[in-house]
C-alpha positions as CSV (number, residue, x, y, z in Angstrom):
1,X,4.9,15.5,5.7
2,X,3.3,16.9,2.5
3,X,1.3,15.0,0.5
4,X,3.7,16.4,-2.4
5,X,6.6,15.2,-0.7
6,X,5.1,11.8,0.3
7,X,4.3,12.0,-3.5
8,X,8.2,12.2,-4.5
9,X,9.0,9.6,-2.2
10,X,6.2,6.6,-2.6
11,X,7.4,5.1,-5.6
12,X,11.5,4.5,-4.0
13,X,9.7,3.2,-0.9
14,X,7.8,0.8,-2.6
15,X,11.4,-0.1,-5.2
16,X,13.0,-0.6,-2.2
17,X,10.2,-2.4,-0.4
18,X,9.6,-0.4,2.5
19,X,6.0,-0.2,2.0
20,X,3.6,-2.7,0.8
21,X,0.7,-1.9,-1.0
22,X,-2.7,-3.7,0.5
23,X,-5.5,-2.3,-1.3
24,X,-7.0,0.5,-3.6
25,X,-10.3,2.1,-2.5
26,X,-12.0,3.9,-4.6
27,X,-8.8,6.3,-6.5
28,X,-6.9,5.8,-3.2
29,X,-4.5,3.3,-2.6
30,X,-3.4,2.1,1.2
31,X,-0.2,1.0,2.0
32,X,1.6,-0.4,4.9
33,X,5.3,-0.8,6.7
34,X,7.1,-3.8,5.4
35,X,7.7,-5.4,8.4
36,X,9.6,-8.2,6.9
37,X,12.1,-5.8,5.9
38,X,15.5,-4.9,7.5
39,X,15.0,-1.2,7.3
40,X,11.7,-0.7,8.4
41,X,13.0,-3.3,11.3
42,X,15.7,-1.3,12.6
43,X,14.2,2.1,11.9
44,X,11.0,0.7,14.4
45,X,13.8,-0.5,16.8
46,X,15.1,2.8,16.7
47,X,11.8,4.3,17.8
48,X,11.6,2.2,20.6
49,X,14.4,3.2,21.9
50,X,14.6,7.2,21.2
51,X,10.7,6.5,22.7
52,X,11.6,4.7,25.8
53,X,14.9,7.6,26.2
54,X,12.2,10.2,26.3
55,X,10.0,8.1,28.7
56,X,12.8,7.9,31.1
57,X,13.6,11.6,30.9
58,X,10.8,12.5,31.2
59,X,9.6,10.3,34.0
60,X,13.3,11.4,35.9
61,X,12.2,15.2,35.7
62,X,8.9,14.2,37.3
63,X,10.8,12.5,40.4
64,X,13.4,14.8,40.9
């Protein structure tokens, strides 16, 4: 992702408290996931499973 789309985007994130803000370094300032969150739950449990899918897939084509 650009940093001028991430740009466009950081200040709804953090409204709607998908990202946290944990520090500022400097002129920079780190965020992370809101794990607490709903959202950011299901969108990680979504990873996990489109990751393990692939996993399996792939792992399928290797045996066969």
């Amino acid at each position: 992702m650009s940093y001028n789309s991430l740009k466009s985007f950081i200040d709804d994130f953090l409204k709607n408290k998908f990202l946290i803000k944990t520090r500022k370094i400097g002129k920079s300032d780190y965020y992370k996931l809101n794990t607490e969150n709903l959202f950011v739950k299901n969108l990680i449990r979504l990873d996990w499973i489109l990751s393990k899918g692939y996993i399996l897939k792939e792992n399928q084509a290797i045996i066969a």
